[in-house]
C-alpha positions as a printed Julia matrix, in Angstrom:
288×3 Matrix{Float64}:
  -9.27   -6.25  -9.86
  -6.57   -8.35  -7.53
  -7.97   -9.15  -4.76
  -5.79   -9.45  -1.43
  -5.01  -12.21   0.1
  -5.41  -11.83   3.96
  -3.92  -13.6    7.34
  -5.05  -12.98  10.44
  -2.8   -13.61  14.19
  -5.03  -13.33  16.8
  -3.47  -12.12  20.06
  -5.6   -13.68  23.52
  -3.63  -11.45  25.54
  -4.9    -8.04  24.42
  -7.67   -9.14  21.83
  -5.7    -7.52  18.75
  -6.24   -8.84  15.36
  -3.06   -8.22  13.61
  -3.1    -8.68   9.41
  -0.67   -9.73   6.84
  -1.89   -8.16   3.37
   0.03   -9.8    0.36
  -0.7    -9.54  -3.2
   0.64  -13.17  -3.89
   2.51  -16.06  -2.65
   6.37  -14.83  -3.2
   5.02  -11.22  -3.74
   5.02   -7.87  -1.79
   2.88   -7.48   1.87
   1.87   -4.82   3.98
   2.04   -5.38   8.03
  -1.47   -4.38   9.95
  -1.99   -3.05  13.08
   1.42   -5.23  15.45
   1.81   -6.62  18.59
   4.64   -6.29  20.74
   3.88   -8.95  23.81
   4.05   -6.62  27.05
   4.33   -8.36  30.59
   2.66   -5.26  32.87
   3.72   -7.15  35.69
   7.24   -7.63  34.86
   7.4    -4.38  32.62
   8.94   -6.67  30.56
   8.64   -6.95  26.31
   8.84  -10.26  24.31
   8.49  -10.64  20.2
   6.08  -13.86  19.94
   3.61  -12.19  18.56
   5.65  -10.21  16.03
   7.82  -13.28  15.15
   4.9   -15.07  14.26
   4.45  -13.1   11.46
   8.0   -13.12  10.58
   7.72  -16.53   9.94
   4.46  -16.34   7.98
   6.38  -13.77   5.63
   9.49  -16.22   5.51
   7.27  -18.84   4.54
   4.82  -17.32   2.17
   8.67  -15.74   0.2
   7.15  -12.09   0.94
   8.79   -8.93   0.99
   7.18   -6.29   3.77
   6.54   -2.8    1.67
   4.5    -1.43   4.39
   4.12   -1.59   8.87
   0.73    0.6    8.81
  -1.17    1.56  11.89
  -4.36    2.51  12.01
  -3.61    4.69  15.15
  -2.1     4.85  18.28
  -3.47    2.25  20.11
  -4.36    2.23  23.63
  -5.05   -1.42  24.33
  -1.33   -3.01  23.05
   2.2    -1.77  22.17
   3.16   -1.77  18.75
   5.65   -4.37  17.45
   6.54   -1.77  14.25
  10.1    -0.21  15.41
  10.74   -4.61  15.53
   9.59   -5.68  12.91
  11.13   -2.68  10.25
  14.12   -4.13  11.81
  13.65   -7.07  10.93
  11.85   -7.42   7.9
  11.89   -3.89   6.73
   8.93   -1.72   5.06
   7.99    1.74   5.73
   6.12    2.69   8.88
   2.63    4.43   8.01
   0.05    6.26  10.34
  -2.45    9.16   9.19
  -0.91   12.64   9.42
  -3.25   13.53  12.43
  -0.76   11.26  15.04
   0.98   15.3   15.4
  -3.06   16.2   17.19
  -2.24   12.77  19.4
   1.22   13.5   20.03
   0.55   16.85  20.99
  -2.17   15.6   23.86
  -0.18   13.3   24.84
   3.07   15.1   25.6
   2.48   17.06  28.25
   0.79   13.82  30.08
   3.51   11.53  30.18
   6.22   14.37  30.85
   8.3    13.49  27.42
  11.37   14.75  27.24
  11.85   18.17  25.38
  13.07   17.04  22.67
  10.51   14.75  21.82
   8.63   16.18  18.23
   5.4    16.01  17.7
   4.95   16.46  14.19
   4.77   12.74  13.77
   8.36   12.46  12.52
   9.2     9.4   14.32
   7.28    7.81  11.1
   8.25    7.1    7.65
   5.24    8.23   6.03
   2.33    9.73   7.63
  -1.14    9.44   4.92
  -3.3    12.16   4.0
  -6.88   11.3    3.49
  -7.51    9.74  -0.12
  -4.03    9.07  -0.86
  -3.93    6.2   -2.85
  -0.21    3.81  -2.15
   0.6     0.37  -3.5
   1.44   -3.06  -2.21
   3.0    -4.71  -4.25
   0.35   -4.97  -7.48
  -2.07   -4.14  -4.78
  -4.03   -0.8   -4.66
  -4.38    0.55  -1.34
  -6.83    3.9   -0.11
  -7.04    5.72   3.01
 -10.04    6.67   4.71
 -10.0     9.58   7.44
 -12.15    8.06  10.81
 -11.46   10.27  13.37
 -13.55    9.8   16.73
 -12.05    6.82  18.79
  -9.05    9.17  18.36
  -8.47   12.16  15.91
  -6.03   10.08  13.89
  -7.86    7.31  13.42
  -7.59    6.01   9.7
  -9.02    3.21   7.5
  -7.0     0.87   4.45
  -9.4     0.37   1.56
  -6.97   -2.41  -0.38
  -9.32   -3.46  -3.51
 -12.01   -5.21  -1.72
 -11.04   -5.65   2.33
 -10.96   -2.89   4.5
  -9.2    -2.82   7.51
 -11.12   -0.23  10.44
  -8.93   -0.34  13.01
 -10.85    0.08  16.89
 -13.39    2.13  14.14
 -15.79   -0.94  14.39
 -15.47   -4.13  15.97
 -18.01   -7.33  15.04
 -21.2    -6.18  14.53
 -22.63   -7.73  17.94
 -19.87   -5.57  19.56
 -20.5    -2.19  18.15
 -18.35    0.47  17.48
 -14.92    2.09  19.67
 -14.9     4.2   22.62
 -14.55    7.86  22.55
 -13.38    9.19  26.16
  -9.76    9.07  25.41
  -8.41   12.8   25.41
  -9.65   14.18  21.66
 -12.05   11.41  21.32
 -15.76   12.5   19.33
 -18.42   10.53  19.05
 -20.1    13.03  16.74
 -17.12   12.49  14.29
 -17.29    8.63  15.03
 -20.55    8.74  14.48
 -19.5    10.39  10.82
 -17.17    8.26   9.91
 -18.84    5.07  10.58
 -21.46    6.52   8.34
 -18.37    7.15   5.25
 -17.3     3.47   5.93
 -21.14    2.19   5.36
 -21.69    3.74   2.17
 -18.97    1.04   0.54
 -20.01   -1.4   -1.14
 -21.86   -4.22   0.39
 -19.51   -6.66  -0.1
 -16.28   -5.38   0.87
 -15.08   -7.51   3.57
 -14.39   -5.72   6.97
 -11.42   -6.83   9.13
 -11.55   -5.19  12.79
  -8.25   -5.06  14.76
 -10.15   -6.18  18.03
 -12.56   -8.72  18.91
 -13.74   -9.31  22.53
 -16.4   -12.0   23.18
 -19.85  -10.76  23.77
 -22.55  -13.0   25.78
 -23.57  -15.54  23.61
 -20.07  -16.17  21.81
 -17.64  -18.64  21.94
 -15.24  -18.19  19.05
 -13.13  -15.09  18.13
 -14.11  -13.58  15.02
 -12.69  -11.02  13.11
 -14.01  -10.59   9.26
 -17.63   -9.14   8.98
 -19.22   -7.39   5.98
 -20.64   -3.79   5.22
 -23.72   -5.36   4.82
 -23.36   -7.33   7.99
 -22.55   -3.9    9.71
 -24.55   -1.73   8.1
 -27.97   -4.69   9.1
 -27.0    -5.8   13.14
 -23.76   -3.49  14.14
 -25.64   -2.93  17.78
 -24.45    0.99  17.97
 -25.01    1.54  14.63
 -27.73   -0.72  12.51
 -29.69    1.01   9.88
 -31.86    3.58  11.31
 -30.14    4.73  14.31
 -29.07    8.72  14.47
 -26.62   10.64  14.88
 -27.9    12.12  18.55
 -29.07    8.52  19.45
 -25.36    7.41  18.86
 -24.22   10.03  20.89
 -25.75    9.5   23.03
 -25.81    5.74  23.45
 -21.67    6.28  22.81
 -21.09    8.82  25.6
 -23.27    6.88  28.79
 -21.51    3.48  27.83
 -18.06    5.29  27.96
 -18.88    6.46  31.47
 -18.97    3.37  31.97
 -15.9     1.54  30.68
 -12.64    0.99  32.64
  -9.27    2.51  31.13
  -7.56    0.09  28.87
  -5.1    -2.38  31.07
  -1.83   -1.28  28.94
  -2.61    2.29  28.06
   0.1     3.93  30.26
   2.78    1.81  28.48
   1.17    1.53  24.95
   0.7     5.48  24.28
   4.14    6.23  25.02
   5.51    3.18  23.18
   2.96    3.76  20.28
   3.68    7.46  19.43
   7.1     7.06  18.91
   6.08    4.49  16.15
   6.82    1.46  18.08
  10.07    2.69  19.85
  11.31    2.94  22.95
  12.51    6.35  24.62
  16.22    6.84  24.81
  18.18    5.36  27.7
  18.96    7.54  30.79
  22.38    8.11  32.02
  22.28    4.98  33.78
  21.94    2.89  30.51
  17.92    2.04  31.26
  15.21    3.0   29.34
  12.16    3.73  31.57
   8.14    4.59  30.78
   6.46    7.29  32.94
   2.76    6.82  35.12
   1.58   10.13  35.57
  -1.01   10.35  38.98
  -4.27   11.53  38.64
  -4.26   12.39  34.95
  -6.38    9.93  33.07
């Protein structure tokens, strides 16, 4: 089996992981997870992030097959709609995004037209369908919980989870967003621990716990599946619950979710300009 060869960008600025997948040097590559830098101050965008891996890919003689998502994210803006310019590939999400888009709608006040049957993507996954990078095969896994279109790449041996799980002295992602389930988290942790041992685990976030110095980002299902703190060996389903649903209550909104939802569900676009030639993203009061 052909193993992938993986590179990692760590952004500081919102604690993403984003992943370069390539088969081999001068071969085909699959995007993971991509930053577009977002000044919340400013309400300015920048591309350092996403031209870092431009240049990886120019280096390394790669051609991009695939920009995949593992869901909306909350926490960053996607650099996808930039980097299919650039580089091109195919923009993939799971087919749930519509169950996202749909929530999400009526919050933000999109405009009428706006569809939400996930269109604004080039291919949207089923669970189990199997794809190809390059001589690469590539699965994906259904995790809804953090979100209901939360999805996991199995490619050969590495599998790549998303906010699913984070380092196992972390834990596992949040479920108070609107259609969040830690029941169904709590499920589809438990289809992502019954791989293998050895597959390696890349998480898309890493934030420093007590005790930690350096960023880390590649664990192990055995790692997980032994010291993940929300989910070791042994703990239940109404334990997780019920562990998942007091820390929640607990947890602040992400700093860039206002500006990365509406950004993220139009697969990394922006909204159309208004009749003055500006393009403009919406707060809504008192929703969230």
């Amino acid at each position: 089996m052909l193993l992938p060869q993986v590179e990692a960008f760590f952004d500081p600025n919102t604690s993403t992981v984003s992943y370069v997948v390539f088969d081999r040097q001068g071969g085909r590559a699959a995007l993971i997870d991509t930053v577009l830098d977002y000044d919340a101050k400013s309400g300015r965008t920048s591309t350092a992030s996403a031209d870092r891996l431009i240049e990886f890919v120019a280096a390394h003689t790669l051609k991009v097959e695939w920009i995949l998502e593992t869901h909306a994210h909350a926490d960053h803006l996607s650099a996808a709609a930039y980097l299919k310019a650039k580089l091109g590939g195919k923009v993939a999400i799971g087919q749930q995004i519509h169950q996202v888009q749909r929530i999400f709608k009526p919050v933000f006040g999109l405009e009428a037209g706006f569809a939400v049957d996930g269109s604004q993507f080039d291919v949207l996954f089923a669970a189990g369908e199997v794809f190809q990078i390059g001589q690469l095969n590539a699965t994906v896994l259904s995790v809804p919980g953090h979100t209901p279109a939360d999805i996991a790449y199995l490619i050969a041996d590495a599998l790549f989870v998303g906010d699913t799980l984070f380092m196992p002295d972390v834990g596992s992602a949040r479920c108070d967003f609107p259609g969040g389930d830690a029941a169904l988290l709590y499920d589809s942790i438990q289809q992502l621990l019954a791989l293998p041992d050895t597959t390696r685990v890349f998480v898309c976030h890493d934030y420093l716990p007590a005790g930690r110095s350096q960023v880390q980002w590649q664990t192990s299902i055995a790692e997980q599946r032994k010291a993940n703190i929300h989910l070791h060996q042994g703990v239940n389903k109404a334990a997780f619950i019920a562990m998942r649903e007091a820390r929640d209550k607990t947890l602040d909104m992400p700093q860039l979710i206002l500006p990365a939802i509406q950004i993220n569900i139009r697969a990394g676009g922006f909204p159309e300009a208004e009749a003055d030639g500006q393009r403009y993203l919406k707060i809504p009061l008192d929703v969230l």
